[in-house]
C-alpha positions in Angstrom: 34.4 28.8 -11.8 32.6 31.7 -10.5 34.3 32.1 -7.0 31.2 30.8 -5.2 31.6 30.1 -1.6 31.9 26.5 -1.3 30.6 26.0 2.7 27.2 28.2 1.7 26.9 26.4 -1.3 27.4 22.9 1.0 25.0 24.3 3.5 22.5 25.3 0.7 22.8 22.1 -1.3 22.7 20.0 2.1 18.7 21.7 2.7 17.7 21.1 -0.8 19.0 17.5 -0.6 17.5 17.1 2.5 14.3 18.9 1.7 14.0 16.5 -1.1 14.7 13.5 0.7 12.3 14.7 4.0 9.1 15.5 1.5 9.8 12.5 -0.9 9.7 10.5 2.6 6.3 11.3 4.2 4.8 11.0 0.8 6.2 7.4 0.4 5.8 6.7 4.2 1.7 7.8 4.0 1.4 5.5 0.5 2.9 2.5 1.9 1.4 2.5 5.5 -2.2 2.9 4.1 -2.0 0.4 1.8 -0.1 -2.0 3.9 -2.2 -1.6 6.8 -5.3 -1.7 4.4 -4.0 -5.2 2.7 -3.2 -6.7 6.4 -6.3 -5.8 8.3 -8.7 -6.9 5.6 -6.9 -9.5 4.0 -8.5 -11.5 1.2 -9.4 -10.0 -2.5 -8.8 -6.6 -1.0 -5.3 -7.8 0.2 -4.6 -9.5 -3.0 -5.4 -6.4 -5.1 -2.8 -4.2 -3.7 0.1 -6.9 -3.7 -0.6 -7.1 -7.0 -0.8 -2.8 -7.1 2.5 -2.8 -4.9 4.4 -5.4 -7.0 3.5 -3.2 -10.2 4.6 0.0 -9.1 8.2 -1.3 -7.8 8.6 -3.1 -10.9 9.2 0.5 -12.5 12.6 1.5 -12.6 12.8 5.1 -10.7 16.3 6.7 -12.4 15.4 6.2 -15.9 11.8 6.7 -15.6 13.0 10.1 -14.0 15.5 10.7 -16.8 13.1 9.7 -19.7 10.5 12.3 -17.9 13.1 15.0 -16.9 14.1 14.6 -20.7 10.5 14.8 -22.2 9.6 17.9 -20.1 13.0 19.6 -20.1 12.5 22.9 -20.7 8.8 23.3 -20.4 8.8 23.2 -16.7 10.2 25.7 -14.1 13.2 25.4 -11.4 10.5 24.8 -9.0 8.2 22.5 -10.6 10.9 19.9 -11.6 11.6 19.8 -7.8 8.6 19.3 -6.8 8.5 16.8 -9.7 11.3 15.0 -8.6 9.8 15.0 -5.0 6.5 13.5 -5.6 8.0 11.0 -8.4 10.6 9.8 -5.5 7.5 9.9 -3.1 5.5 7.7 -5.5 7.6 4.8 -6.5 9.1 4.1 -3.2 6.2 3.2 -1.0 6.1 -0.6 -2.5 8.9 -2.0 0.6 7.4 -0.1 3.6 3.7 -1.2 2.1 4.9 -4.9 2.6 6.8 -4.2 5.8 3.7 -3.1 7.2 0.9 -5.8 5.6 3.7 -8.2 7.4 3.4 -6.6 11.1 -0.1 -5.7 10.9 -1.0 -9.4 9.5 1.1 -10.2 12.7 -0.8 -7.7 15.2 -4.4 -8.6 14.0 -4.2 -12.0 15.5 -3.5 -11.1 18.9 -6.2 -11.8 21.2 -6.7 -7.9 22.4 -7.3 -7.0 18.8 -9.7 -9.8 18.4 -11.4 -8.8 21.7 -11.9 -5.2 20.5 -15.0 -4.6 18.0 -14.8 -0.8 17.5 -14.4 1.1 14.3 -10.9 2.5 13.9 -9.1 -0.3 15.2 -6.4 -0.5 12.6 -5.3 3.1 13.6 -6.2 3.0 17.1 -4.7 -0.3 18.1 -2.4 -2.2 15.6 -0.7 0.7 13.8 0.9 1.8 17.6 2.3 -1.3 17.4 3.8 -1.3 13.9 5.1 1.9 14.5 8.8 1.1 15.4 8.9 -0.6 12.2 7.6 2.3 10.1 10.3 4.6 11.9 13.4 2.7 11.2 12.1 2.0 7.6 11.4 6.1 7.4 14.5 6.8 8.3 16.6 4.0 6.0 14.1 5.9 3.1 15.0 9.1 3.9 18.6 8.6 2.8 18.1 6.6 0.0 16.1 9.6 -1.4 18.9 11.9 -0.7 20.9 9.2 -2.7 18.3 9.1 -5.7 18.1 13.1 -6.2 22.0 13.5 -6.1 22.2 11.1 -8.7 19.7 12.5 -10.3 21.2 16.1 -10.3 24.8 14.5 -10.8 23.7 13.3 -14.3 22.3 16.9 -15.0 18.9 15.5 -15.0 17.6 16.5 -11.4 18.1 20.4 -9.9 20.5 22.5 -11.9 22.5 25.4 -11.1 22.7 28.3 -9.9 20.7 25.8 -7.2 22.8 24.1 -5.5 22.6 20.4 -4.1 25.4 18.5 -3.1 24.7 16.0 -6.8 25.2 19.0 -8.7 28.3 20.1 -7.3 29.9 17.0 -7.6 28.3 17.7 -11.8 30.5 20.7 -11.8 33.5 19.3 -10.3 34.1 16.1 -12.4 37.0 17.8 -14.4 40.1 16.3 -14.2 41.4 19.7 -13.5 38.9 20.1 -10.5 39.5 16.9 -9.1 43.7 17.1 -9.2 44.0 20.5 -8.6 40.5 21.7 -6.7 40.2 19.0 -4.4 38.1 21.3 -2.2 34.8 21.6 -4.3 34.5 17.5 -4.7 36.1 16.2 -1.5 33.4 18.0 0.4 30.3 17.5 -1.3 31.6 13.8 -1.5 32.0 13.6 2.5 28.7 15.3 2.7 26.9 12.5 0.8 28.9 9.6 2.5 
């Protein structure tokens, strides 16, 4: 519409998406391995108490929670705070998974006998998290692109970063015309190829 170059736009919306994504996934990736490694390692009413903490916070619903907020503060908030809104909210309610991946392994871990043998403070950190590590990677990484998922959706319903910003949700938002999509084939397909 404006004669915007489509590949900087691509490149531009790629490092927002990604941003997003990257910041949402430490802050869920922190979340879930303290508590999970917290639940495993002591076990008990401590363990107990965050299952039941975990199991709330993935019973919310992430997209309309988002939309009902992004709606409610709508214009109130700047370019730059929504983001970072939509960053930590992502970061937030998707720790619940990698919490329980990680109670599971470190449950596993604390029974072997060189844990057992060792009676020093920082074990769970020194000893059993190196071991759970490969676990929290792969998780990590299967997060990272759901969260790149989650904001374009967000940002193709209109209710995640809007123009002039771009990210590759929002310019699939501008290309859902049937006149873009049958005759501009250029700004959807490669968003669209992007995201895949």
């Amino acid at each position: 519409d404006f004669g915007r170059d489509i590949f900087r736009r691509l490149l531009a919306g790629g490092r927002m998406t990604m941003t997003i994504g990257a910041i949402s996934v430490i802050i869920s990736t922190t979340i879930g391995i303290f508590v999970g490694g917290i639940a495993g390692y002591y076990g008990g009413k401590v363990d107990n108490l965050l299952m039941r903490l975990t199991e709330i916070v993935s019973s919310i619903p992430f997209l309309p929670f988002a939309i009902i907020l992004s709606a409610v503060l709508g214009s109130k908030i700047t370019e730059a705070q929504r983001i970072s809104l939509i960053m930590v909210i992502l970061g937030i309610l998707t720790w619940p998974p990698l919490a329980r991946l990680v109670r599971g392994q470190v449950l596993a871990e604390r029974e072997q006998e060189f844990i057992i043998a060792a009676k020093e403070a920082g074990i769970i950190f020194r000893y059993i998290l190196p071991n759970v590590i490969t676990v929290i990677i792969v998780n990590a990484t299967l997060d990272f692109a759901t969260c790149m998922l989650t904001e374009s959706s967000l940002s193709f319903l209109g209710f995640g970063v809007v123009e002039p910003n771009p990210t590759w949700g929002n310019m699939l938002n501008t290309a859902k015309s049937s006149k873009v999509i049958g005759e501009l084939w250029w700004r959807w397909v490669f968003p669209s190829i992007s995201l895949g």
